[in-house]
VOBA-1610 file (N, C-alpha, C; in pm, whole numbers, padded with zeros to 5 digits, always signed):
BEGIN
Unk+00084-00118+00000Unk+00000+00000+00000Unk+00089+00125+00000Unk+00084+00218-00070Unk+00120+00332-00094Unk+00057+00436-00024Unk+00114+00547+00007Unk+00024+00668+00118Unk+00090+00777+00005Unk-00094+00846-00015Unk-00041+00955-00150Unk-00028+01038-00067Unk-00009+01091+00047Unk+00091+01235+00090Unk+00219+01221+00135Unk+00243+01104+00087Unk+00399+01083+00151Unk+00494+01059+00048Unk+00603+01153+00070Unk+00714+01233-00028Unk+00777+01119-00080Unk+00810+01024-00046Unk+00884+00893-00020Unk+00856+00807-00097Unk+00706+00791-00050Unk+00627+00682-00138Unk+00629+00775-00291Unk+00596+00892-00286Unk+00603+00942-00477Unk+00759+00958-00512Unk+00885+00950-00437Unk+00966+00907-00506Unk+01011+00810-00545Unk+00935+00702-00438Unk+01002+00558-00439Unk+00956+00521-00581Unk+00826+00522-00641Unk+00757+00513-00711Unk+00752+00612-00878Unk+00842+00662-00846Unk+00883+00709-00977Unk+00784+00887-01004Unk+00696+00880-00911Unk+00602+01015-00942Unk+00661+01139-00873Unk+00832+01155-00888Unk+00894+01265-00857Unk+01027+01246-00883Unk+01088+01348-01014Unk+01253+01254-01077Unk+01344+01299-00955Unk+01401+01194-00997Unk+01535+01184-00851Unk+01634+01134-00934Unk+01736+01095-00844Unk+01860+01044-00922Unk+01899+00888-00856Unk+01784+00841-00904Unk+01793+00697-00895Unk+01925+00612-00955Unk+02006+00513-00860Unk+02108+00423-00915Unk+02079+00325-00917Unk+01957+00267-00862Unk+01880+00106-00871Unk+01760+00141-00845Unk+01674+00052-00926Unk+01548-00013-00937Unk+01502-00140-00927Unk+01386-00157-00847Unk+01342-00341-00873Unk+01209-00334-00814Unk+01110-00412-00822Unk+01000-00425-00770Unk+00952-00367-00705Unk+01066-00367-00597Unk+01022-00381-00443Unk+01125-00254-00383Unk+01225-00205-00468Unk+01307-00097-00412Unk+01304+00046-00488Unk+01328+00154-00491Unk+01401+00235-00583Unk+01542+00293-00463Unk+01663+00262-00509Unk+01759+00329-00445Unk+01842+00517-00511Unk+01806+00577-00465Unk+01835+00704-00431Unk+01938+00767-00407Unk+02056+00860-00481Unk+02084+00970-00424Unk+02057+01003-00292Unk+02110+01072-00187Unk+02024+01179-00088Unk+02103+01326-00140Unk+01946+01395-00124Unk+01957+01556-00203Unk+02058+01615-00099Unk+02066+01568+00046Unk+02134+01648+00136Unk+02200+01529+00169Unk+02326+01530+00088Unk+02451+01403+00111Unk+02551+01434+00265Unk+02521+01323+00343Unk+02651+01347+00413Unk+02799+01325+00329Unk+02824+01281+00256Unk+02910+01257+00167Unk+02888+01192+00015Unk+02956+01215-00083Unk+02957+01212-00207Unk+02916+01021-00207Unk+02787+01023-00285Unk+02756+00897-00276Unk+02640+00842-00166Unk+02604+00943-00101Unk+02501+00902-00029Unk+02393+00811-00060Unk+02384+00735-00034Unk+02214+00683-00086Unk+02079+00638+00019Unk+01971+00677-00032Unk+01850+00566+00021Unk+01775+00512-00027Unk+01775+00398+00046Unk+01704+00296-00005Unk+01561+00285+00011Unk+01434+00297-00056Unk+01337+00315-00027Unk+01261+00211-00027Unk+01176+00116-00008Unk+01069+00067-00015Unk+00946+00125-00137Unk+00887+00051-00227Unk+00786+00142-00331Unk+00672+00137-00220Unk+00635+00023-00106Unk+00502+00021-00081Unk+00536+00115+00058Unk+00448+00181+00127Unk+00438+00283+00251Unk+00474+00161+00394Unk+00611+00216+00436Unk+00604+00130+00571Unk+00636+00249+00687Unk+00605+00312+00785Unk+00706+00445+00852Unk+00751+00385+00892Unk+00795+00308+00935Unk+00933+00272+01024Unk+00978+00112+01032Unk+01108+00077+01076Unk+01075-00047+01091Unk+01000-00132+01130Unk+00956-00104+01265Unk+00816-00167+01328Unk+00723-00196+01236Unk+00737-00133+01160Unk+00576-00185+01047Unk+00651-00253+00918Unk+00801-00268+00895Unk+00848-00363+00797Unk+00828-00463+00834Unk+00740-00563+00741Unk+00732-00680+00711Unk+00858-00756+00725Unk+00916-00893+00791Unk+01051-00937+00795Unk+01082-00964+00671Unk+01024-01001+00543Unk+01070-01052+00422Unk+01108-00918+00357Unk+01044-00784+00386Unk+01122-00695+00314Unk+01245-00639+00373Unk+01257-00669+00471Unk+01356-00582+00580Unk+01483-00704+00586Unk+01501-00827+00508Unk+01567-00888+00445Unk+01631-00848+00325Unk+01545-00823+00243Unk+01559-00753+00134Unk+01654-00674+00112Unk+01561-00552+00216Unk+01671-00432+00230Unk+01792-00444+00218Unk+01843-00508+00352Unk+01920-00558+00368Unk+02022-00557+00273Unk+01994-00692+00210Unk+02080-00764+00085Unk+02078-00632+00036Unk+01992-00571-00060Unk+02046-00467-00136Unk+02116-00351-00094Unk+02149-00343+00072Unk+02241-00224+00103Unk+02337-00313+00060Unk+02386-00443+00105Unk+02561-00485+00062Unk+02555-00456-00098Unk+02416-00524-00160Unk+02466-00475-00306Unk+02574-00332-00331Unk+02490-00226-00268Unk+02508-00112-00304Unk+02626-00070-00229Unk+02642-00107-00137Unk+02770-00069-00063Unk+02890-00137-00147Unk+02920-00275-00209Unk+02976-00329-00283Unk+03014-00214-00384Unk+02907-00140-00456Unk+02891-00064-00570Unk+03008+00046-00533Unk+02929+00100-00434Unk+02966+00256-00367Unk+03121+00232-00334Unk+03200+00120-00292Unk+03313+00057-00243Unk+03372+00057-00407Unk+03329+00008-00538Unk+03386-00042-00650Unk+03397+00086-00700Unk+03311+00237-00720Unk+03314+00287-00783Unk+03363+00430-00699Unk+03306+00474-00591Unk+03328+00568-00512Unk+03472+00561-00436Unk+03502+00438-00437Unk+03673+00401-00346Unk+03657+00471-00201Unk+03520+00452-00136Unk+03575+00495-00025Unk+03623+00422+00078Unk+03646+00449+00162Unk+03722+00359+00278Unk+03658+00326+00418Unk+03534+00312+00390Unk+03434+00280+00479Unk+03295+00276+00433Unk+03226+00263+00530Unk+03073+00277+00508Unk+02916+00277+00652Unk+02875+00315+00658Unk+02780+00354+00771Unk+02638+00295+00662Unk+02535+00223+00773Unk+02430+00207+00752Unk+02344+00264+00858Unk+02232+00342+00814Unk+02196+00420+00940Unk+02076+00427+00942Unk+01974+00375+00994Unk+01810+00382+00988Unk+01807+00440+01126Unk+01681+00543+01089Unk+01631+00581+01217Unk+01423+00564+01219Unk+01408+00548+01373Unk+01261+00529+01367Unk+01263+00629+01485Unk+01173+00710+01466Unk+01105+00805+01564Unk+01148+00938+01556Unk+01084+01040+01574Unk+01118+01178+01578Unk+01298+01168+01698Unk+01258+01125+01798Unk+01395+01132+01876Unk+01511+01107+01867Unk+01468+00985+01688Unk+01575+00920+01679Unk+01669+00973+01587Unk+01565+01092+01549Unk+01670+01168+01408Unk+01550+01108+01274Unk+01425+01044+01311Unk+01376+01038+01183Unk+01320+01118+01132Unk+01310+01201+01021Unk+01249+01355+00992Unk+01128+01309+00886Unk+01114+01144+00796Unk+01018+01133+00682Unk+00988+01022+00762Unk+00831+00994+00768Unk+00783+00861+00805Unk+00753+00773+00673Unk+00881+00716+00607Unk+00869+00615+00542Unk+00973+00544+00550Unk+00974+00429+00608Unk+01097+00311+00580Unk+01238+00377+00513Unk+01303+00397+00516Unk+01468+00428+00446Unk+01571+00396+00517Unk+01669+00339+00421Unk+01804+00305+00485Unk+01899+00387+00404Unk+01982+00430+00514Unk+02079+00529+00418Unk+02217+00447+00439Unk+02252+00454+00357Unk+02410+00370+00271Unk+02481+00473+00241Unk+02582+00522+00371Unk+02720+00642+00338Unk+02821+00624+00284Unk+02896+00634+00234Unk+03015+00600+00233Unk+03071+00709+00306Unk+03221+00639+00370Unk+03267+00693+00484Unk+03454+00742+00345Unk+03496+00835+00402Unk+03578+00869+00326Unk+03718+00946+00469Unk+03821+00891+00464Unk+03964+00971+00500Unk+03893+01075+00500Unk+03893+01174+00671Unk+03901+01281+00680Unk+03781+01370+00651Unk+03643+01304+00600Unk+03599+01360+00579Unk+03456+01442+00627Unk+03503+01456+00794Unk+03457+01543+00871Unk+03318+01510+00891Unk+03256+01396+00887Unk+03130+01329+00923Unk+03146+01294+01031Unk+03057+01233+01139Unk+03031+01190+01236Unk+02911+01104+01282Unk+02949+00993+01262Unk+02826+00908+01313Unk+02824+00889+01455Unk+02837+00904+01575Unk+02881+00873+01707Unk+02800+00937+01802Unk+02813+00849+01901Unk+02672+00851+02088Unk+02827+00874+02147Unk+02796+00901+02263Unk+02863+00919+02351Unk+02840+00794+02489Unk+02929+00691+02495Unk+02900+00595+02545Unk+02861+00576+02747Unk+02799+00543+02756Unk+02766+00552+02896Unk+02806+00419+03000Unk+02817+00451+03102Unk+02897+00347+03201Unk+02792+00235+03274Unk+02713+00217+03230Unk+02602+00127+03368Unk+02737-00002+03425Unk+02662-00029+03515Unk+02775-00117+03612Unk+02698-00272+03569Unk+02787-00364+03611Unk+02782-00462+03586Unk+02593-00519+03600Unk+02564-00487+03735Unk+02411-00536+03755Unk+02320-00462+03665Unk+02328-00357+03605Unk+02209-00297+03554Unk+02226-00396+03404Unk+02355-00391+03356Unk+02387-00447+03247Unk+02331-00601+03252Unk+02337-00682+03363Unk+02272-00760+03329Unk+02096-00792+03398Unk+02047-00694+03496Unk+01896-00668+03474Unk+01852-00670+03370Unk+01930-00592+03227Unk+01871-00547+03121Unk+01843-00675+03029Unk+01978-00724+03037Unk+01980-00823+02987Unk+01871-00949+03011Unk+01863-00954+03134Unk+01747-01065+03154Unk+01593-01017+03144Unk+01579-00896+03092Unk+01439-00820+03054Unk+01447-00849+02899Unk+01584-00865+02832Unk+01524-00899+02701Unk+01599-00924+02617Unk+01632-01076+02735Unk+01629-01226+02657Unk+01535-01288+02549Unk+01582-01339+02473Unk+01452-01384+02320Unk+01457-01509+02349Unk+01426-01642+02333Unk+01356-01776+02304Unk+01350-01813+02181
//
């Protein structure tokens, strides 16, 4: 399902030109207009998901695979010397469009980006309270 007020879904979908580097069914991969670095991309979804929570696991597989595609690409053709995959869900989290996207950076020598938290100390017991709140089966 597609959501016609959402910017995302009419680019994913071809009803707004962009500077698409892949296409397929189920993806259109993207340029970003506001590159952290030369080569930016996102990866969109054509059908409306906002966030992960609402990706289906078979597409969020998908995804997936086609960021290494593209990172492969971005690595063969861009030569950079790294790479960042960076999804965000929620206003807090830094997400600014509610539609599914994964952004694929390439990371370059020196080149004054910053992906980084500032790491925090919990002590041994909280670390593992947490842990036993969410344990999977």
């Amino acid at each position: 399902m597609k959501d016609e007020k959402c910017i995302f879904c009419k680019i994913a979908n071809g009803e707004i030109p962009t500077n698409s580097i892949y296409e397929d069914e189920d993806f259109n991969v993207i340029l970003d207009n506001g590159p952290a670095t030369a080569g930016h991309a996102l990866i969109l979804p054509k059908e409306h998901y906002a966030n992960l929570y609402e990706l289906p696991e078979d597409t969020a597989a998908k995804a997936m695979k086609l960021a290494k595609k593209v990172a492969l690409r971005l690595k063969a053709v861009m030569h950079c010397d790294g790479l960042n995959l960076v999804q965000n869900n929620g206003e807090v989290a830094g997400q600014t469009v509610n539609h599914f996207h994964l952004h694929v950076i390439p990371r370059y020598e020196n080149d004054g980006q910053t992906i980084l938290w500032k790491p925090t100390e919990p002590d041994d017991a909280q670390l593992r309270e947490i842990c036993a709140n969410l344990k999977m089966n």
